[in-house]
N, C-alpha and C positions, 0 to 999 in steps of 0.2 A: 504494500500500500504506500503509494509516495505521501507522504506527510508535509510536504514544502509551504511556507508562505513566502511572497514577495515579500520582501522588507527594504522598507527606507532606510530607517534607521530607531536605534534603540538607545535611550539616552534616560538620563537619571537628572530630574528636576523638582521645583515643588507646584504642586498644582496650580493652576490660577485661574479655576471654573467652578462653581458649582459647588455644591455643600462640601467636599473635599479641601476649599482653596487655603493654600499654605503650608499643605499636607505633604511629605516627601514622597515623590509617585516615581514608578519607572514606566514611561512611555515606549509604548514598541506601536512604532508610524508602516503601517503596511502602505506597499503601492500598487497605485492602478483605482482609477474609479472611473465609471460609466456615466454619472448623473452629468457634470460639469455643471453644479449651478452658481449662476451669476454671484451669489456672496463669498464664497469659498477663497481663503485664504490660503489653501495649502494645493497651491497650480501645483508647485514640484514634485508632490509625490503623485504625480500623474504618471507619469512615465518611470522607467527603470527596470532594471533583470538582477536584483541581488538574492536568488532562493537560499532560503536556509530553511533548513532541517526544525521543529518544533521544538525536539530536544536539546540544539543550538539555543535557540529561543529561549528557552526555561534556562537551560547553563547560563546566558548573560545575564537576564531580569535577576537571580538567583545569587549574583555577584554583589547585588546592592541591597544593605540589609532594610528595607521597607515591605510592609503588606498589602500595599496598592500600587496595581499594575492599572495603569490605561492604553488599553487599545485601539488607536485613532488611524487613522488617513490622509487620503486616500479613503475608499468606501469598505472597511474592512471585510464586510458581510459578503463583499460582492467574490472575494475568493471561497473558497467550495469549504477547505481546512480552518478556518477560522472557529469554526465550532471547536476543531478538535482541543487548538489552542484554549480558547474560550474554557472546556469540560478539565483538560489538565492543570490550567490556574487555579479551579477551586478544589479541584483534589489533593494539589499541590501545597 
């Protein structure tokens, strides 16, 4: 079973949205999205070919000692694996 997401990139910050904000999160930016709507900030992660592996994924998030992960875009849903990632953070 190939398990791969695109990835933009994966970076360690502190939130700045949403009942979370100022909270130490590690973002993992998937790429590629379909929608293109007019407000979207995030053009760059439209494009790019960097697969990684899920269990890659979990190894880096897994470097940074915080309990909240966000995964953002790019439209993350719109890759197929996303769940899987999604099912292994909370089990994780």
């Amino acid at each position: 079973m190939n398990t791969e997401l695109n990835i933009n990139e994966i970076f360690y910050s502190l939130q700045g949205e949403a009942r979370e904000v100022g909270l130490p999160t590690v973002f993992v930016r998937l790429t590629g999205c379909p929608l293109r709507c007019s407000y979207c900030d995030t053009e760059y992660a439209f494009k790019g070919n960097n697969l990684l592996s899920i269990d890659v994924i979990l190894t880096e998030i897994k470097k940074y000692n915080t309990k909240f992960v966000c995964i953002t875009g790019g439209e993350p849903l719109a890759q197929i694996n996303c769940h899987i990632l999604l099912d292994r953070l909370v089990k994780e």
